[in-house]
VMD Tcl script that draws the C-alpha trace (Angstrom):
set ca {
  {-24.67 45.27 -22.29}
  {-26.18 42.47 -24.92}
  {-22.48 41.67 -25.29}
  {-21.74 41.12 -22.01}
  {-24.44 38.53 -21.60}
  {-23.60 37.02 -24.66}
  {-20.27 36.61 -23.40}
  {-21.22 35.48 -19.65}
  {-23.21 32.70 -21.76}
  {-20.45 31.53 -23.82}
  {-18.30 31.15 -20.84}
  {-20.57 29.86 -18.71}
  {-21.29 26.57 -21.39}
  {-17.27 26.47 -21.38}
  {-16.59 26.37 -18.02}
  {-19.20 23.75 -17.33}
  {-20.10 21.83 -19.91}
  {-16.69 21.38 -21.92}
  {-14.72 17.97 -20.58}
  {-11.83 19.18 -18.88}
  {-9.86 15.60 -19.98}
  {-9.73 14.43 -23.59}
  {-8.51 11.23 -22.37}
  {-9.78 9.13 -19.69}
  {-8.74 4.98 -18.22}
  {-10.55 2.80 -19.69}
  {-13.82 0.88 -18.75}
  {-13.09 -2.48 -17.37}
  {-11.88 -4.46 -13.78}
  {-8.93 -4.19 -12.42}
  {-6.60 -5.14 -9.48}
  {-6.07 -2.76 -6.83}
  {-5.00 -1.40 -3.09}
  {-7.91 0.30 -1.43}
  {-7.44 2.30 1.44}
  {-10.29 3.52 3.65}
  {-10.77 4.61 7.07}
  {-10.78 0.47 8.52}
  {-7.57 -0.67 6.71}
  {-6.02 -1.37 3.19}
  {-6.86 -4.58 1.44}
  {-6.06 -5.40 -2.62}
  {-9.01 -5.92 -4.41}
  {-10.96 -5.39 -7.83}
  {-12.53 -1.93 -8.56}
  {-14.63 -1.51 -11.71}
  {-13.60 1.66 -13.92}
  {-16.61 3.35 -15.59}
  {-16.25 5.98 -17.44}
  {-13.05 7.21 -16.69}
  {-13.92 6.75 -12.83}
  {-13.75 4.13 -9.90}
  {-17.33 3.27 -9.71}
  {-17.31 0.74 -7.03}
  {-14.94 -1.41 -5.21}
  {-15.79 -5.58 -5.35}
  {-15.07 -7.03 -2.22}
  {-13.96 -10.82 -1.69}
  {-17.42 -11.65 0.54}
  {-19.54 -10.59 -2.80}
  {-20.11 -7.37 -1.70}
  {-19.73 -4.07 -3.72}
  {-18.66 -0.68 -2.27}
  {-19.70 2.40 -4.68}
  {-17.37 5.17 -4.78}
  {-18.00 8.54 -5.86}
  {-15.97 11.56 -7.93}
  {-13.07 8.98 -8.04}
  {-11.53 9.88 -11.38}
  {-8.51 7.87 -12.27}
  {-5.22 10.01 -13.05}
  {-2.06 7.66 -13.63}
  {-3.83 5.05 -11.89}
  {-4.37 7.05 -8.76}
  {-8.10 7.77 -7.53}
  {-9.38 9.66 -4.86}
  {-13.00 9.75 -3.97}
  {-15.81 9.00 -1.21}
  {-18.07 6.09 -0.07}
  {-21.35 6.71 0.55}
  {-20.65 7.35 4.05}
  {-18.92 9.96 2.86}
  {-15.43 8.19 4.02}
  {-12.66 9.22 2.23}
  {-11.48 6.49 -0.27}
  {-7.56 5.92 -1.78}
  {-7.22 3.47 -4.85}
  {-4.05 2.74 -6.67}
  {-4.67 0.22 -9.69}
  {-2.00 -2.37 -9.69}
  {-3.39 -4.05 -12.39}
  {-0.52 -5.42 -14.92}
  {-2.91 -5.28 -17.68}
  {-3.92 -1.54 -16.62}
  {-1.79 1.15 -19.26}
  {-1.40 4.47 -16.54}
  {-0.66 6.02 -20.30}
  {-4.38 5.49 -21.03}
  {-6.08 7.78 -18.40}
  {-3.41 10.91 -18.94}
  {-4.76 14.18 -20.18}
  {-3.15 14.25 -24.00}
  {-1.87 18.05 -23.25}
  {0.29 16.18 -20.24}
  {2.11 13.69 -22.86}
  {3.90 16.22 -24.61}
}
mol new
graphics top color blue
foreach p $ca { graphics top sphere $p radius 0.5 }
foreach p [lrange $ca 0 end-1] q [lrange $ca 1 end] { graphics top cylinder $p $q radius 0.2 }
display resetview
């Protein structure tokens, strides 16, 4: 029975506390189409972390976006209206190689 718990443990830190990518984009501002529930519009969106953190409108203004990690330079997330968000980084200086799980480049 000790081994059983011991063994629930171990998985448990696995499962949830391992990073699931050992790659991730990289931090920095970059071009992009946005598409939300009112229309589609290219603007910048700030990468932090591996993740669209918020989307910088023309008028100043800054959108946050949440769970929006960037695979390939796709990202899907939510606004805090809980709208469902679409980015693709168009970016030229943005490398979709960067942000690809190393297991996938084989």
């Amino acid at each position: 029975m000790i081994v059983f718990r011991k063994l629930s443990l171990v998985l448990f830190v696995v499962f949830f506390f391992v990073p699931v990518h050992t790659a991730c984009a990289k931090d920095g501002s970059y071009e992009a189409e946005v598409t939300t529930p009112s229309g589609t519009y290219s603007v910048e969106v700030e990468v932090v972390d591996g993740e669209v953190a918020f989307v910088q409108w023309p008028n100043g203004g800054d959108m946050n976006v949440y769970g929006a990690e960037v695979i390939n330079g796709e990202a899907y997330g939510t606004n805090s209206r809980g709208e469902f968000i679409e980015i693709e980084i168009e970016d030229p200086s943005y490398e979709k190689e960067t942000d690809m799980d190393i297991d996938s480049e084989e």
